[in-house]
C-alpha positions as CSV (number, residue, x, y, z in Angstrom):
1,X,33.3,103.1,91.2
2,X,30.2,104.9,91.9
3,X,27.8,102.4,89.8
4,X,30.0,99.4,91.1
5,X,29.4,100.2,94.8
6,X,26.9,97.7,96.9
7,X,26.7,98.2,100.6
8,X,26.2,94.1,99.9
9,X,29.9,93.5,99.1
10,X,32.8,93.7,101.0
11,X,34.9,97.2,99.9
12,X,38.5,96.9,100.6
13,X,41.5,99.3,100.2
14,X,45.4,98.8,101.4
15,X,47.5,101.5,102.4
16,X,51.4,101.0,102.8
17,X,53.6,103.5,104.9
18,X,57.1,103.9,105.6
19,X,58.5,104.1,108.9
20,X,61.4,105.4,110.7
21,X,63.8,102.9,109.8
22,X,65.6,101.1,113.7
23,X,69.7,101.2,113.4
24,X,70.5,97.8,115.3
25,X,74.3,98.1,116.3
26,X,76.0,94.6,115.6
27,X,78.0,95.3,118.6
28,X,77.8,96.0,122.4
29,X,80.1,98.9,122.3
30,X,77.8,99.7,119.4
31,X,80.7,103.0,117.9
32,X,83.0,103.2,121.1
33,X,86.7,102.2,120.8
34,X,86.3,102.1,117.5
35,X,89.2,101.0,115.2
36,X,90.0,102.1,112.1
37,X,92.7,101.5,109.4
38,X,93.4,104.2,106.7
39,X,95.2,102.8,103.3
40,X,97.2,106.0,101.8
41,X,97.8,105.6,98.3
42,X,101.5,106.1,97.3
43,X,100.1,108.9,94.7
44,X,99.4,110.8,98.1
45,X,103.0,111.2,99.2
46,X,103.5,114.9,99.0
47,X,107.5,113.8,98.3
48,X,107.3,111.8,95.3
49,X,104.3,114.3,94.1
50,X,106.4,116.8,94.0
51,X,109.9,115.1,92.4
52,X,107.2,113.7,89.8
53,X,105.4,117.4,89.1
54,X,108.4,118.9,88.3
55,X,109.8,116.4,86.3
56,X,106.7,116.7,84.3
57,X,107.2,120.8,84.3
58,X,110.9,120.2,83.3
59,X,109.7,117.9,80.1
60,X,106.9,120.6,79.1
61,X,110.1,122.5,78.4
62,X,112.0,119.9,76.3
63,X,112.5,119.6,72.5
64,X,111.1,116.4,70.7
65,X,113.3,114.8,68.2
66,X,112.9,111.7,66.1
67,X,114.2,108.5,66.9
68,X,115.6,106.9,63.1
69,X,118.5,105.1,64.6
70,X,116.8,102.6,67.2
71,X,113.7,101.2,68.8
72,X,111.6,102.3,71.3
73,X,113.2,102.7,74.8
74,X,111.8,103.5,78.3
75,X,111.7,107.6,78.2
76,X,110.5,108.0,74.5
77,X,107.3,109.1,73.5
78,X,105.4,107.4,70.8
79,X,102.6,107.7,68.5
80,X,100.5,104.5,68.2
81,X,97.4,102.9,66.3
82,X,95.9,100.1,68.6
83,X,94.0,97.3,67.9
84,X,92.1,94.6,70.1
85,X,90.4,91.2,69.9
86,X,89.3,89.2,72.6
87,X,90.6,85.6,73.2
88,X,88.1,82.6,73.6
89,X,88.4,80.0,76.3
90,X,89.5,77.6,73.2
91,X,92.1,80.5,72.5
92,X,90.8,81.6,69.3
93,X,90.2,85.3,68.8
94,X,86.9,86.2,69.3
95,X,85.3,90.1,69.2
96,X,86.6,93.6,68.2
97,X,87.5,95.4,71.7
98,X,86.3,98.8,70.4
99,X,86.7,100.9,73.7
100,X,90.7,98.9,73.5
101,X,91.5,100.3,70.0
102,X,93.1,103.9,69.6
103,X,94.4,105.3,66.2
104,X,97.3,108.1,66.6
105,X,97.1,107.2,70.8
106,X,100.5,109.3,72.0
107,X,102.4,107.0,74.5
108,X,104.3,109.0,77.1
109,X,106.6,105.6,78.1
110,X,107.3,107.5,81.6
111,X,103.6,107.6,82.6
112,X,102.5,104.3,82.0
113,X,100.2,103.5,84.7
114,X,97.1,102.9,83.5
115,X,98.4,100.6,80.6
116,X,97.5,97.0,80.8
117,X,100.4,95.1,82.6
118,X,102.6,93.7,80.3
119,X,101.8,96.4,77.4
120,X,105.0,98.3,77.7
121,X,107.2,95.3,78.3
122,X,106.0,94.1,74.6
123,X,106.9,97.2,72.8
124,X,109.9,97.9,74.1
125,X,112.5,98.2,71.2
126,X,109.8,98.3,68.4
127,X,110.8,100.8,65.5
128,X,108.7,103.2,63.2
129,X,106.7,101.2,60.7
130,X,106.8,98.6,62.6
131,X,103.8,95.9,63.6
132,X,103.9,93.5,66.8
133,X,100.9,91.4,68.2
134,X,100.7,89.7,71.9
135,X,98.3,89.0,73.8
136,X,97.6,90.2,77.4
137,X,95.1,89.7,80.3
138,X,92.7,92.9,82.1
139,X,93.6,92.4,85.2
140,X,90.3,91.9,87.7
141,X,90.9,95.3,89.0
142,X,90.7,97.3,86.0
143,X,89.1,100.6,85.7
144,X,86.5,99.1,82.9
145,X,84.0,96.4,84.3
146,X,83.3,95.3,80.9
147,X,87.1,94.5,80.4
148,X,87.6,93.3,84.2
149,X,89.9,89.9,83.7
150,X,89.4,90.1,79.8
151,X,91.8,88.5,77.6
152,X,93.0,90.1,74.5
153,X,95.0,90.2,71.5
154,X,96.3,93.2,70.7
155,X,98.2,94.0,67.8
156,X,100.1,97.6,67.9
157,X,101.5,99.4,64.9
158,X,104.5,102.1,65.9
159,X,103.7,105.4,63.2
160,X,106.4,107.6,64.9
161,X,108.9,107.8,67.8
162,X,110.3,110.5,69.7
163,X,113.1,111.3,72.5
164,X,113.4,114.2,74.5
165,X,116.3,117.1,74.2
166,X,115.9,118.4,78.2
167,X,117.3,121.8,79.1
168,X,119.9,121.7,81.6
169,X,117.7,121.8,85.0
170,X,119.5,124.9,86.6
171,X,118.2,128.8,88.0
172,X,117.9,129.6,84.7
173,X,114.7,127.5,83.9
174,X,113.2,128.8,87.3
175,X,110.8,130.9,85.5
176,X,109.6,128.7,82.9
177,X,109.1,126.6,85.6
178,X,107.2,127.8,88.0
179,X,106.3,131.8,87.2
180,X,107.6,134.4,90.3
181,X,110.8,132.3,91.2
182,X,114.3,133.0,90.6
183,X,115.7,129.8,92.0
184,X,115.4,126.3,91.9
185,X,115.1,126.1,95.2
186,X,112.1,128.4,95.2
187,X,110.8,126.2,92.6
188,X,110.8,122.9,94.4
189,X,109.6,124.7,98.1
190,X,106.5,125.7,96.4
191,X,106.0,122.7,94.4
192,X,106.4,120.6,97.4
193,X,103.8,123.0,99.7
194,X,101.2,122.7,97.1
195,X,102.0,118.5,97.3
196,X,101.9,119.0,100.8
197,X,98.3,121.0,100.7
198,X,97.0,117.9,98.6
199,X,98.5,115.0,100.5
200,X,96.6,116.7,103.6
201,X,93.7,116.9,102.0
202,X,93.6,113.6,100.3
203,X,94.4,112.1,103.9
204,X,91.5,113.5,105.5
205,X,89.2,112.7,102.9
206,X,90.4,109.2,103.2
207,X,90.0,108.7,106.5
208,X,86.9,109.9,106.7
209,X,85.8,107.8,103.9
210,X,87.2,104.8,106.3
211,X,85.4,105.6,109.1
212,X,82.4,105.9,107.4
213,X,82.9,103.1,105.8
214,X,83.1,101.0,109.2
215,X,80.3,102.7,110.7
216,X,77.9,101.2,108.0
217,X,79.4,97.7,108.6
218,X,79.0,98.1,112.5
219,X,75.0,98.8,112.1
220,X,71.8,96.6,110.5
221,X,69.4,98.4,108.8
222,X,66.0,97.6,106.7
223,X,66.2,100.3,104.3
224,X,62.6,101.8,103.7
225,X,61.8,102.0,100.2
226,X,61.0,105.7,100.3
227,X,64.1,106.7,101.9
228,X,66.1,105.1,99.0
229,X,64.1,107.0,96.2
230,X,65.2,109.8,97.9
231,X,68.2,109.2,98.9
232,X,68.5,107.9,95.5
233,X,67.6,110.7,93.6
234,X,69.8,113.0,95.3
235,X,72.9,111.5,94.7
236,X,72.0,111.2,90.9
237,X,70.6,114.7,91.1
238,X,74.5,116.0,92.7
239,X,75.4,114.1,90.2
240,X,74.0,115.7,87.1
241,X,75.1,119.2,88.8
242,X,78.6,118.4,89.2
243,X,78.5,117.3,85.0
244,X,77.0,120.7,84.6
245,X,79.5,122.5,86.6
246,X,82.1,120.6,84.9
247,X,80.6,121.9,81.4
248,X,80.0,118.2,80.1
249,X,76.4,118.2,79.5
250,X,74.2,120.0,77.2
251,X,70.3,121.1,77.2
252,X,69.5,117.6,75.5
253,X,71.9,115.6,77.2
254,X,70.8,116.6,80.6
255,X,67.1,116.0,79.7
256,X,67.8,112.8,79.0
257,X,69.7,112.3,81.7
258,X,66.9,113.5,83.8
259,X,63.9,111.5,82.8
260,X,62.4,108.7,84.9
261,X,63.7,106.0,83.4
262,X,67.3,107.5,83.0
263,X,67.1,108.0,87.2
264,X,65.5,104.4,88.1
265,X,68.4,102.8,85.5
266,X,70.9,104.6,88.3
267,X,68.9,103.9,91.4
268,X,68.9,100.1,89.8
269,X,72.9,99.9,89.1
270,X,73.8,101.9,92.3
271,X,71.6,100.0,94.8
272,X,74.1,98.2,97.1
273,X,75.9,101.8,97.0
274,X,73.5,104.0,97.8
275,X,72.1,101.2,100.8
276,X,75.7,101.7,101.9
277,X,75.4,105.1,102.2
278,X,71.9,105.4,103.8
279,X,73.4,102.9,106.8
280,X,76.3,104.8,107.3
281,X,74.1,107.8,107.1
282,X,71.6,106.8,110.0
283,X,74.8,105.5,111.9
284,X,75.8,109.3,112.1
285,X,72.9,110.9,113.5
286,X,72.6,108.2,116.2
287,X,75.6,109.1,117.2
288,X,75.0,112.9,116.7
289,X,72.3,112.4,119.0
290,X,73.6,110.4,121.5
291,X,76.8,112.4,121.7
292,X,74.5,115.7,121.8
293,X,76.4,117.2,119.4
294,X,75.8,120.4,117.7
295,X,76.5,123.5,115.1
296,X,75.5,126.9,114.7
297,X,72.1,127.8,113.2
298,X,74.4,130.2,111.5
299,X,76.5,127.7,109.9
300,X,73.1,126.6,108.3
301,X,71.4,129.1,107.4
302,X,74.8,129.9,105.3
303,X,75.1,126.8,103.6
304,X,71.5,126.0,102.8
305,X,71.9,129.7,100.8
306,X,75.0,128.8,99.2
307,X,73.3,125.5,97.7
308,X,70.5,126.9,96.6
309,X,72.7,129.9,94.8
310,X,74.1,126.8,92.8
311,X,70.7,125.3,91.8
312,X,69.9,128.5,90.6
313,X,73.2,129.2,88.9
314,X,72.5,125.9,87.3
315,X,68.7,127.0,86.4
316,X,68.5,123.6,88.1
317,X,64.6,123.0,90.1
318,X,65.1,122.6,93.7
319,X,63.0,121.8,96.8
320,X,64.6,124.0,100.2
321,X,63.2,121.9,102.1
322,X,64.8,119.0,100.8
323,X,68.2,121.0,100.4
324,X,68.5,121.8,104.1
325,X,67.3,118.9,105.9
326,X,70.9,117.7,103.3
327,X,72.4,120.4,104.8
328,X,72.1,119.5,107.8
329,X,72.9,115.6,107.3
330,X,76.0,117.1,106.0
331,X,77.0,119.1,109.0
332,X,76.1,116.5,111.2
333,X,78.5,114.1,109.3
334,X,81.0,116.5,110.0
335,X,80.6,117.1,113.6
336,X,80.5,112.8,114.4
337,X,83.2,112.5,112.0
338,X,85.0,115.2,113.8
339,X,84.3,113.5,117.2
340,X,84.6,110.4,116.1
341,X,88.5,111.1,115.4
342,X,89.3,112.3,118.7
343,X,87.8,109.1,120.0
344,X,88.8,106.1,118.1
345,X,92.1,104.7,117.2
346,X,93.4,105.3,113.4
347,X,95.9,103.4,111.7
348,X,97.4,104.7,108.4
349,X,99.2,102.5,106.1
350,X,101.4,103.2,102.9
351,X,102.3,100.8,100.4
């Protein structure tokens, strides 16, 4: 550069900043009288958690027989091998569905609910040794993108059937059941108080989750680059610390995980998502700000300590600067959403 330099020519650099991104509410009462409606998954119902938990205690305690006399009915358990080929638009068979196929899969035929509709229909009846093929549609909404509206052919082969010999559900099974009580009585109360503790739970994470959700579409933002590499890179970073907490990552696995191009694949894939999040993000500290809303430095200091306790636990690198200004986007979240439902209208609706 030093050789190349003339005072004669013109010497030109460019330097590009990022600026406080401007939240533009879509609407004149910007986050007043907001409205929001809360969809409660039937799962949630602390009732039918708890009928469906102790049936499932109640079965830990039964015998398993073999079925020789008849085909498979709705209460059975079954051992499969699975196999699955896709369908062509002319209806030929196409592809091997490897993540469809499962040797030895154990079928409990009473909790069936993430089986392809129409599966359990077409075995019903089917004996020991016995082979059937039909072919069935992913539906659009199916846990798999890859197999999202898929059709397939599957062809099942039955290896061995089994029925249930139940106890007789009286006092007597209380312990077994549920260690410390003496009753059945006791036995459901406590079952249906821990359903209760998870139903409230699960109904305050979903409504916040709904609010949130129509913050971000009340607001227009122009997402700075910066602020979604960072953004960006915490959530995978959270991410890679909840695997390690979990114990599903080892040393190699998590260094791949943690190169560059393993984190710009994610920040590539989750772009809409994490967008989402950065809007409903600055909607929150407007309104933290315009609400002059506050928490304890306490409160703070506390959980910036216990986060970095767990990057350390995790011998994970961490920047505390970084961790508390999260810490604080987090209680802040918490405060507006706090507010936020003891000023806006909130519909829940069950299925």
């Amino acid at each position: 550069m030093a050789n190349s330099f003339s005072l004669d020519n013109v010497f030109r650099y460019d330097v590009s900043v990022d600026v406080a991104p401007e939240v533009r509410w879509l609407s004149e009462d910007k986050y007043k009288n907001l409205k929001v409606v809360v969809e409660i998954d039937e799962i949630v119902d602390a009732e039918k958690a708890a009928e469906i938990e102790l049936k499932r205690r109640h079965k830990a305690l039964g015998l398993l027989r073999i079925v020789a006399d008849r085909g498979l009915q709705v209460g059975d358990l079954v051992v499969l091998d699975i196999f699955a080929e896709s369908i062509t638009s002319d209806g030929s068979k196409g592809e091997k569905i490897p993540s469809a196929e499962s040797k030895g899969f154990h079928l409990d035929t009473e909790e069936n609910n993430n089986l392809v509709p129409g599966f359990l229909g077409s075995l019903i009846g089917i004996r020991p040794g016995e082979t059937r093929s039909f072919p069935l549609q992913f539906p659009e909404s199916f846990e798999q993108e890859s197999l999202q509206g898929v059709r397939a052919q599957f062809t099942v082969v039955c290896k061995e059937l089994f029925y249930r010999e139940l106890p007789e559900l009286d006092d007597s099974l209380a312990g077994k059941l549920l260690p410390g009580c003496t009753t059945m009585d006791q036995v459901r109360e406590r079952i249906l108080q821990r359903c209760k503790e998870v139903e409230k739970t699960a109904i305050e994470q979903a409504t916040d989750n709904a609010i949130l959700d129509q913050l971000g579409k009340l607001v227009e933002v122009d997402v700075p680059r910066a602020l979604f590499q960072e953004q960006g890179q915490q959530l995978y970073g959270a991410k890679l610390l909840q695997l390690q907490a979990e114990r599903k990552l080892d040393k190699d696995q998590l260094a791949s995980l943690s190169s560059q191009k393993s984190v710009q694949e994610y920040l590539e894939s989750e772009r809409e998502n994490i967008n989402r999040i950065i809007k409903q993000m600055l909607a929150v500290g407007e309104i933290f700000k315009a609400e002059n809303l506050q928490f304890s430095t306490e409160q703070l200091v506390k959980e910036v300590e216990n986060s970095i306790e767990e990057f350390k636990h995790y011998n994970q690198d961490y920047d505390e600067g970084s961790i508390k200004q999260q810490v604080q986007d987090v209680l802040e979240a918490a405060k507006v959403l706090e507010w936020l439902k003891e000023n806006c209208i909130i519909e829940y609706i069950r299925p």
